[in-house]
Steps between C-alpha positions, in 0.01 A plus 500: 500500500414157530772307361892679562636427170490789249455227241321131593609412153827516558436212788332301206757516213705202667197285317503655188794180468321163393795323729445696773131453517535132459698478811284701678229307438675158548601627835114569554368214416773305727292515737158311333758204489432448186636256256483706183630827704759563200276444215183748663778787541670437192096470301432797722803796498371644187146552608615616821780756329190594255249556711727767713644652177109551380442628889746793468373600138161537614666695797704684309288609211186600775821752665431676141151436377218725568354501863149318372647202371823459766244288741434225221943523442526478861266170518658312203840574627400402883365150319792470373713502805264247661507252243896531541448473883243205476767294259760508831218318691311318244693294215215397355344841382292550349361136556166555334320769315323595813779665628530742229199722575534754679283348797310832621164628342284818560121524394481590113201693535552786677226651770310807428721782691794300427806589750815317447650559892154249548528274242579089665792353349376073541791263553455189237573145573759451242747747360845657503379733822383138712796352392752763611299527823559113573858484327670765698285589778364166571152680462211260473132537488459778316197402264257737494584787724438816423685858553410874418697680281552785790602216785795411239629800424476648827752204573789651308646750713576775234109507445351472891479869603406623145170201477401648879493815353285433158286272729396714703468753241 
């Protein structure tokens, strides 16, 4: 188990309060020394409470959907959470439509002898993924590259030993 907690929502409900949130985003942003600290977490706490409370319903609902649409649950509720994670580290989001993409393309068109473990996953130069990468990792340059669908999976460790296996299969 990767995280200890039976239930990570129950280490999230503190910000399902509006007052709560507000403070811990004022007590973010203390640190950008910024004049209008008070305002951004007060214009910002509902956003930030939202976008969790939408994370866990997508979370929750792909716990009791059917397996072949959990992965698209999964991805709009892991959005979620980083849209709520961006806000503690940028006031200003979204600060232009740019942003709200998700900032990752694959080709359209798939190949003759299409295999999904090879398709290339491109990184784009604007979007929510660039954006997250910079915000929170401090991730720059990432325009442009490319990754195969098999080198990120094999990444998560729950997945490793059973992609060796189908890829050499």
């Amino acid at each position: 188990m990767l995280y200890p907690y039976n239930n990570v929502w129950d280490e999230l409900c503190y910000f399902s309060s509006a007052q709560y949130s507000k403070n811990y985003l004022q007590t973010k942003y203390e640190r950008f020394h910024s004049i209008d600290k008070k305002s951004k977490a007060f214009h910002n706490a509902y956003p930030f409470l939202y976008y969790i409370e939408h994370g866990k319903s997508y979370f929750l609902a792909a716990r009791h959907s059917q397996i072949n649409v959990k992965p698209t649950l999964l991805f709009y509720g892991l959005v979620q959470l980083i849209k709520a994670c961006i806000l503690t580290v940028d006031p200003n989001y979204p600060s232009t439509t740019a942003i709200l993409a998700h900032g990752v393309t694959s080709r359209k068109i798939k190949k003759i002898g299409y295999s999904f473990l090879e398709d290339e996953v491109k990184i784009q130069k604007n979007g929510l993924f660039t954006h997250a990468a910079k915000e929170l990792f401090n991730i720059t340059n990432l325009d442009g590259e490319k990754f195969m669908m098999l080198q990120l999976l094999q990444s998560i460790p729950e997945l490793s030993t059973l992609l060796k296996i189908t890829k050499k299969g």
